[in-house]
C-alpha positions in Angstrom: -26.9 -42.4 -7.0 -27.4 -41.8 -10.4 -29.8 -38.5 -12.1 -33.7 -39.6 -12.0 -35.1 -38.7 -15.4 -38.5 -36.9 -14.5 -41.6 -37.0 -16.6 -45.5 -36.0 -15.7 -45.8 -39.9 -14.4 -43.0 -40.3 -12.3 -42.8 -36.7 -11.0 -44.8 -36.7 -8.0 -43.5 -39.8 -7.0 -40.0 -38.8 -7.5 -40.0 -35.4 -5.9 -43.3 -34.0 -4.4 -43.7 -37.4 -2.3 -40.0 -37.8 -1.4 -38.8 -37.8 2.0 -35.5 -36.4 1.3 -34.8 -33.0 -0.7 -34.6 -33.5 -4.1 -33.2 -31.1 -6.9 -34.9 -30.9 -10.4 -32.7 -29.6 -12.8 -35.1 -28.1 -15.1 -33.5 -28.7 -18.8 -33.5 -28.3 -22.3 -31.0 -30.2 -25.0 -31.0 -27.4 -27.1 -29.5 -25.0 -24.5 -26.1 -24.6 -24.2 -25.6 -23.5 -20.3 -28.2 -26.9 -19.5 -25.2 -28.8 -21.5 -22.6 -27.0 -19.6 -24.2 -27.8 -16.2 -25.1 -31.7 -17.0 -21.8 -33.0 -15.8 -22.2 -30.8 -12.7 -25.3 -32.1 -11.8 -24.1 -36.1 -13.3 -21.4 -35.2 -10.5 -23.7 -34.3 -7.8 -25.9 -37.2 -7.9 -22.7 -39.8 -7.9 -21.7 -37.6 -4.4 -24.5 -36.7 -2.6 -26.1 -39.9 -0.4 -28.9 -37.6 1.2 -31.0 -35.9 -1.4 -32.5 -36.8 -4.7 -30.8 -35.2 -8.0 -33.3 -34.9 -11.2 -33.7 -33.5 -14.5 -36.5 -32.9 -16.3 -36.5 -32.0 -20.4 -38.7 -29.0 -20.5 -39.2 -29.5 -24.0 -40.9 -33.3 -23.2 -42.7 -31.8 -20.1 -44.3 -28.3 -20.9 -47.0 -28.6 -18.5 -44.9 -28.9 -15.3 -42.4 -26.1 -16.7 -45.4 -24.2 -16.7 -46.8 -25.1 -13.3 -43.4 -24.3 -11.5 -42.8 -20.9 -13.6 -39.7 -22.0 -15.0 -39.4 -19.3 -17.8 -35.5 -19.6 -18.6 -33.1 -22.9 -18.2 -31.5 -23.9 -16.5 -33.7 -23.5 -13.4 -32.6 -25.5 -10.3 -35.4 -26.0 -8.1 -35.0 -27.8 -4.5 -37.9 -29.2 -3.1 -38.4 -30.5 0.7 -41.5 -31.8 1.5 -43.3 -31.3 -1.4 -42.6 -27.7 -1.7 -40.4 -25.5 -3.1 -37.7 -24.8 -1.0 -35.3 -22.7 -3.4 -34.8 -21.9 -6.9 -31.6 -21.2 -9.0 -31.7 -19.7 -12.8 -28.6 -19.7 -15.0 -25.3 -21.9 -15.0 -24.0 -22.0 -10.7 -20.7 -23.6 -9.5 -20.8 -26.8 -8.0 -20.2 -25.7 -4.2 -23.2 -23.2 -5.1 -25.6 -26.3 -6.4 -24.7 -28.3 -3.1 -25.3 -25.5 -0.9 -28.9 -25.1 -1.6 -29.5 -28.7 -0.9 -28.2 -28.0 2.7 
């Protein structure tokens, strides 16, 4: 699957009404770990078949960076059900990333 771009229009939608986890890679283009974790997450989605892999530009969507505290980036969120189920800061391996979707 490929990375759902997330903006204030698609993301409840996209994550709060999904039925499967999804993880929101919470981004900035300016910030060099984001950059360094892009083709880990590009990787993610193309393997995982059972949960949902987003970004969303922090910059472009201030509001709901604000609403789910995200104060550094990158934050990795995982939502289940509408809520948050765990959250990440800073640059994690791979096996790390797919382990909180579990």
């Amino acid at each position: 699957m490929a990375v759902v771009h997330l903006n204030k229009e698609n993301f409840k939608s996209e994550v709060l009404d999904s039925k499967e986890p999804v993880l929101v890679d919470f981004w900035a283009a300016w910030c060099g770990p984001c950059q360094m974790l892009g083709p880990v997450i590009e990787e993610i989605a193309g393997e995982v078949t059972d949960a949902k892999i987003c970004k969303l530009d922090v910059d472009e969507n201030q509001e709901l960076a604000k609403e789910y505290r995200v104060m550094s980036i990158p934050t990795l969120i995982v939502f289940k059900d509408g809520q948050i189920a765990k959250r990440e800061v800073g640059v994690k391996p791979k096996d790390e990333i797919l382990q909180m979707l579990k």
